[in-house]
C-alpha positions in Angstrom: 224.6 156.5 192.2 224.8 153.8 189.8 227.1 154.8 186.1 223.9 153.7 184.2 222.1 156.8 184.7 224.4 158.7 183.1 225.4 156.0 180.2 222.7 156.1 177.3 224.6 153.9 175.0 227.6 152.2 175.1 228.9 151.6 172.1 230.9 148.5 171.2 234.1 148.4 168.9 236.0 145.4 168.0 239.6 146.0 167.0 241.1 143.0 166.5 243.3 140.7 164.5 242.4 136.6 164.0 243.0 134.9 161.4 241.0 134.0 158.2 239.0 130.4 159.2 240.6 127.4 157.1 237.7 127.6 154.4 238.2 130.8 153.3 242.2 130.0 153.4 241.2 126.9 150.5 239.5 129.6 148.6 242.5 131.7 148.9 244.6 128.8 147.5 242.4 127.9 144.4 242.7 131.9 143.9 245.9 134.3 145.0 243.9 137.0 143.6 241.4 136.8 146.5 243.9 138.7 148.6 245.4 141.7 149.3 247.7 143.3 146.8 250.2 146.2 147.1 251.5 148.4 144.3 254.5 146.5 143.8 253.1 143.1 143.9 253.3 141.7 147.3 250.4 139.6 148.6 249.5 139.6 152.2 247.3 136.7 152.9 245.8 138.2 155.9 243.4 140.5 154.4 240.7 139.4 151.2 241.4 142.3 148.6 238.4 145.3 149.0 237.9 144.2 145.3 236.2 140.9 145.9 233.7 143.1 148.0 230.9 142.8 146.2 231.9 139.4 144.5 230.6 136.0 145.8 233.8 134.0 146.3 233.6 132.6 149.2 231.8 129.4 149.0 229.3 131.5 146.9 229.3 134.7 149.5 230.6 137.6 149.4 233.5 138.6 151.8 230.5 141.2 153.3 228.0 138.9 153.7 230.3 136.5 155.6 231.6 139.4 157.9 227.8 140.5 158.5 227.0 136.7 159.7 230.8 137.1 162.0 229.4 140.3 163.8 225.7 139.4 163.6 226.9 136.1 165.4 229.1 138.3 167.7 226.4 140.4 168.8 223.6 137.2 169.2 226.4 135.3 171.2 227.1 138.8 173.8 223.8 140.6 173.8 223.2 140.1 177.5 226.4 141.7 177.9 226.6 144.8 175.2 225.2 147.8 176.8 226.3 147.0 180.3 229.7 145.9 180.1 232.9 147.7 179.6 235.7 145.6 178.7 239.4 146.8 177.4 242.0 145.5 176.7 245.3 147.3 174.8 247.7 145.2 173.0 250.2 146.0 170.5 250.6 144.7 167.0 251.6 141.6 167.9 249.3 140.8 170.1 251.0 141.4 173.3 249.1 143.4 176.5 250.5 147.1 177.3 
């Protein structure tokens, strides 16, 4: 007997770490307050600050629309695959496999 009977829905999470495209990095460098700040002041330029949200500063967007378009894109490009297809893959912080 085939897995698919007894799979309804497979759900699809993506846990992962790239880095932010060159565009939004120039954005980043005409404003330091774009990203992530700590209590004490230290910047990491890795993450856009939750505060920018709902703000359009990315080339006029806002950081949620732009990460809509990313998994909209994402699901377009594997749709013939999502639903059918289980692929994992464990890697630690830095990238490395388990």
């Amino acid at each position: 007997m085939s897995y698919k009977k007894y799979v309804k829905k497979i759900l699809c999470i993506a846990i992962f770490s790239i880095p932010l495209p060159p565009w939004v990095m120039e954005e980043i460098s005409k404003n330091p307050d774009l990203v992530y700040t700590d209590r004490s002041g230290r910047r990491n330029p890795e993450y856009i600050s939750l505060g920018c949200d709902s703000m359009p500063v990315l080339k006029g967007r806002t950081p949620l629309q732009v990460y809509a378009d990313y998994m909209r894109s994402f699901r377009d490009r594997f749709k013939d695959y999502l639903g059918s297809v289980i692929v994992v893959r464990n890697t630690s912080w830095d990238g490395s496999l388990w």
